[in-house]
C-alpha positions as CSV (number, residue, x, y, z in Angstrom):
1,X,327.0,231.1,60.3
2,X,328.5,228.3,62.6
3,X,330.7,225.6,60.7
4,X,329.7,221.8,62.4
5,X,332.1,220.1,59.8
6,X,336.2,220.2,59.1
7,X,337.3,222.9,56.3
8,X,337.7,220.0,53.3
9,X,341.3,220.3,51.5
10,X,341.7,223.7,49.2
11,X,341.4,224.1,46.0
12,X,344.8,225.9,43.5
13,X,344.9,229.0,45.3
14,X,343.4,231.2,42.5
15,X,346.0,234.0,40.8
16,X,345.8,237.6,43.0
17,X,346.2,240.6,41.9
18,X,350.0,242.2,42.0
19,X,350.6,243.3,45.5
20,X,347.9,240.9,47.1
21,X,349.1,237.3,47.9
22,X,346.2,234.7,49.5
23,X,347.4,232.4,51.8
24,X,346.4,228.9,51.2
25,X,344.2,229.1,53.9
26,X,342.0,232.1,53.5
27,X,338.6,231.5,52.0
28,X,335.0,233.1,52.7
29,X,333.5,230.0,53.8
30,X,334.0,226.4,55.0
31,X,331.3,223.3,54.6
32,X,329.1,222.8,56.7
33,X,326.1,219.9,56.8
34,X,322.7,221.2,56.0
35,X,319.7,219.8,54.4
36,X,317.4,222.2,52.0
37,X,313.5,222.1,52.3
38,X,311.4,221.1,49.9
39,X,310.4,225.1,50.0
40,X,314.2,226.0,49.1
41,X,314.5,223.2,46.6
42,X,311.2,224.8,44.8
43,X,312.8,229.0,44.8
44,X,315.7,227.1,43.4
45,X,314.3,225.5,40.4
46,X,311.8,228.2,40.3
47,X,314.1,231.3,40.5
48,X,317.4,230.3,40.6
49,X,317.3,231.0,36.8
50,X,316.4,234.5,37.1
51,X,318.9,235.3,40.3
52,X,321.6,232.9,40.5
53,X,324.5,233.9,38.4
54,X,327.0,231.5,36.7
55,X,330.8,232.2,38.3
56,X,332.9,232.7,35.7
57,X,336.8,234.0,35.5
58,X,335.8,237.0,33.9
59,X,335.0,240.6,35.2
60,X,331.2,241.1,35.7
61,X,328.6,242.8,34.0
62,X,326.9,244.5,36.9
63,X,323.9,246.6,34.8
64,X,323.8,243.6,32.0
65,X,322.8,241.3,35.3
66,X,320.6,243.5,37.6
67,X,318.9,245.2,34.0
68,X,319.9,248.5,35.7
69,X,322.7,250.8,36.6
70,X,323.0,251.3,40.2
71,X,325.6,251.2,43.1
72,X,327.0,248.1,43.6
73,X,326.9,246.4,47.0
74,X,328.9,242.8,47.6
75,X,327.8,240.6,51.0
76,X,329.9,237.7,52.0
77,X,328.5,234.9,53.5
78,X,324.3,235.6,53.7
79,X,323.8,232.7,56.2
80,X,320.1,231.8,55.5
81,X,319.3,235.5,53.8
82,X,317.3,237.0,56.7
83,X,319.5,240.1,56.6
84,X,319.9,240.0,52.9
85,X,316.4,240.5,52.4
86,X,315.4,243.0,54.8
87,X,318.5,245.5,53.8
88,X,317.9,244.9,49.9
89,X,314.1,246.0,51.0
90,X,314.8,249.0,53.0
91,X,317.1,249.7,49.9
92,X,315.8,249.3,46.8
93,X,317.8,252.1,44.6
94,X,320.8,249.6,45.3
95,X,322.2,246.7,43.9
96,X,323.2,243.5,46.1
97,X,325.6,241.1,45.1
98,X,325.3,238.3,47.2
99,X,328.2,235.0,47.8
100,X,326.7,232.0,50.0
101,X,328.1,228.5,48.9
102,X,325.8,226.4,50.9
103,X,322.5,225.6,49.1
104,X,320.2,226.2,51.9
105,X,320.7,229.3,52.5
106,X,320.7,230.1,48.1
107,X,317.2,228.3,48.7
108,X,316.2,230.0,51.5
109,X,317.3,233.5,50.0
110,X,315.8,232.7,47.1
111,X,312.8,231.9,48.8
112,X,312.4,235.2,50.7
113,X,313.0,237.2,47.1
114,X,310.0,235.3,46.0
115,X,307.5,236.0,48.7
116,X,308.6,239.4,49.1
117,X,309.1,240.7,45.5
118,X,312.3,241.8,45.5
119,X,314.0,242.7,42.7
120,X,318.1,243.8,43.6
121,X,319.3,240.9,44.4
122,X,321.8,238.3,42.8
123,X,323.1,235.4,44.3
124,X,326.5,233.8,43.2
125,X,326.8,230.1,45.0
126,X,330.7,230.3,45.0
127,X,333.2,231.2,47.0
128,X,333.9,235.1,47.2
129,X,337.5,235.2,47.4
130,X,337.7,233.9,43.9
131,X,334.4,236.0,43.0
132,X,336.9,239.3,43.9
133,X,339.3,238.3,42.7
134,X,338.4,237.5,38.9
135,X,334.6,239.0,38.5
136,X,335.1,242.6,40.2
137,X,337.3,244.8,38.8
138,X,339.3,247.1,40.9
139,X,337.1,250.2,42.0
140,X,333.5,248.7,41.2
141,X,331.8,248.3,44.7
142,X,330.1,250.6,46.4
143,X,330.0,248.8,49.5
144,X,330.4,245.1,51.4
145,X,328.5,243.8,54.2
146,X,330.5,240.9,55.9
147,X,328.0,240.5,59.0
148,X,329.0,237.2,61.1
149,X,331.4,235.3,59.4
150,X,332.9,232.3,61.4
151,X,335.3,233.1,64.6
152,X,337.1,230.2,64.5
153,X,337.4,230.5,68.6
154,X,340.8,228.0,68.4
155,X,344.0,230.1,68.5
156,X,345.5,227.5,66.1
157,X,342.5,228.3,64.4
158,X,342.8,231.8,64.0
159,X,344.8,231.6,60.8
160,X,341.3,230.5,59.0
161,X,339.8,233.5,60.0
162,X,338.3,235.7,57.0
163,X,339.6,238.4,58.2
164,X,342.8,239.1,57.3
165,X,345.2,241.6,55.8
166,X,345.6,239.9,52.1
167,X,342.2,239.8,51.8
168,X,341.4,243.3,53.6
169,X,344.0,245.0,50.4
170,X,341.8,242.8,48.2
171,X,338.7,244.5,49.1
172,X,340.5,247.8,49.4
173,X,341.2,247.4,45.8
174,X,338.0,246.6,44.7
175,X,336.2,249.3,46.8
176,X,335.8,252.5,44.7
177,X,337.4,256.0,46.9
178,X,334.0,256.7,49.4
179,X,333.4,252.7,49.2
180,X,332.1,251.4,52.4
181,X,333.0,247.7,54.2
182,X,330.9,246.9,57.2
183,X,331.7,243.9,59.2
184,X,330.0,242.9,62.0
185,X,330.8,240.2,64.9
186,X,329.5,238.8,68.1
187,X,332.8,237.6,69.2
188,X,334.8,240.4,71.2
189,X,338.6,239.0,70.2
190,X,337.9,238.7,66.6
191,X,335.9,242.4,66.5
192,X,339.7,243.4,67.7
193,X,341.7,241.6,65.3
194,X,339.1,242.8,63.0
195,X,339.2,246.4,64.2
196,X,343.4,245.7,63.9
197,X,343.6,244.8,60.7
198,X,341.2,247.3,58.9
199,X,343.2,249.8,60.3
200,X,346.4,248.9,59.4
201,X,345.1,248.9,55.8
202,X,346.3,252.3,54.8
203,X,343.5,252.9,51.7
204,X,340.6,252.5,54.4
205,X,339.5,255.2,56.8
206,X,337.6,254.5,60.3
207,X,334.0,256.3,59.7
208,X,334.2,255.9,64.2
209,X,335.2,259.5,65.2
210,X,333.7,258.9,68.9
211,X,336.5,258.1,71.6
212,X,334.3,256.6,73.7
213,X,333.5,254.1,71.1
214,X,336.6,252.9,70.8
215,X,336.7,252.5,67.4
216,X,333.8,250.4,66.5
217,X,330.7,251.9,64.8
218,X,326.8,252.4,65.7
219,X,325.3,249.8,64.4
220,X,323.9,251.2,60.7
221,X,320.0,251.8,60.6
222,X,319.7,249.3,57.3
223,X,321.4,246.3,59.7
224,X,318.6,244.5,61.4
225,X,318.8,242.4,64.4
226,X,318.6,239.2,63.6
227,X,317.1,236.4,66.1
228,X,320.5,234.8,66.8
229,X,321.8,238.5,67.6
230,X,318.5,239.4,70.0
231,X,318.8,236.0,71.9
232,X,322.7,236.5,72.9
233,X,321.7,240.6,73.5
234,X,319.5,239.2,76.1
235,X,321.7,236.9,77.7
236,X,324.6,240.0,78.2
237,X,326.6,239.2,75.1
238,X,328.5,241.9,72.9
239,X,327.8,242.8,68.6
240,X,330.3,244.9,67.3
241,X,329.8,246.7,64.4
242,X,333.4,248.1,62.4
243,X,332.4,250.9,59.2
244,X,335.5,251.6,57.0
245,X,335.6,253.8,53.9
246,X,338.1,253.7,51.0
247,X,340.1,256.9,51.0
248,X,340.2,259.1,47.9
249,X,343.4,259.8,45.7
């Protein structure tokens, strides 16, 4: 996902959990202009009943709103659900959670769950950071895909950045012990300040053993290439995938 518009004022900074303070600045997405098809406007009306869930300040009901008990998988910031759809299809025994604000890419998600039948998906159209930090209680994910998010390429920038190491203890918290976060970037100084600040985050572990890797993980069999990925692979340009776990005890 590539912002084209200004990040609009913030919101109240929602209450954190004791030990995790968000700054004002850190939130999972910023506005961006986009028009939706009449194709996404249709899975909208059509199926946003059945997979859209309502934010609300209170912890979720995972098996009440997938109708089955299953692990638990969060993604951040689905872009237009290409990914989404192809790693909830190569993995049907789990359950994805899934936090895009921009209508769309809910349309365009919703779309692809349509055509393709598939059935573990649930979208909530709000932003994530408040999604963490009032609907998922500590130690109910199994997992969280963050594939992508924005770069922000502007040193003064950087502070906007997703990234971070209030939100990293947030998702520490949330993870349960043998919980996975994979994030994944195609911008080389952010996969270091990402691969920086997972690491100082002393409940997650580095799944990359391999020296010669230098931290950064294989990209995972489930993770597909998308087309943006294959066009800047072909013109010489890096992806870097980082795989943490949440240590036990």
């Amino acid at each position: 996902m590539r912002p084209v518009t200004a990040s609009p004022p913030l919101p109240p900074t929602p209450a954190a959990p004791p030990g995790v303070a968000h700054p004002k600045t850190i939130r999972s997405f910023v506005l961006r202009a986009g028009r939706t098809t009449t194709g996404q406007a249709k899975a909208l009306q059509t199926l946003g009943p059945r997979y859209l869930l309502p934010y609300a300040p209170a912890p979720l009901d995972a098996d009440t709103a997938f109708g089955r008990h299953a692990p638990l998988v969060l993604e951040i910031g689905f872009g237009m659900g290409e990914a989404t759809a192809h790693i909830a299809r190569v993995r049907p025994d789990d359950n994805f959670l899934c936090c895009e604000v921009h209508e769309p890419g809910v349309g365009a998600l919703l779309k692809r769950i349509g055509e393709q039948g598939i059935a573990n998906i649930r979208i909530l159209q709000h932003d994530a950071v408040e999604v963490l930090t009032h609907m998922l209680p500590e130690a109910s994910l199994d997992g969280v895909h963050i594939f992508f998010p924005d770069p922000w390429h502007k040193k003064r920038h950087h502070k906007r950045r997703l990234i971070q190491p209030p939100f990293v203890a947030l998702l520490a918290s949330r993870l349960k012990p043998g919980g996975y976060v994979h994030c994944a970037t195609d911008w080389q100084p952010y996969a270091e300040q990402m691969l920086a600040v997972l690491s100082a985050e002393p409940r997650l572990a580095n799944t990359s053993t391999d020296p010669a890797l230098a931290g950064y993980a294989p990209r995972p069999d489930y993770r597909p290439l998308t087309k943006f990925e294959q066009r800047g692979l072909r013109l010489g340009h890096g992806v870097w995938d980082l795989v943490f776990v949440r240590r036990h005890g």
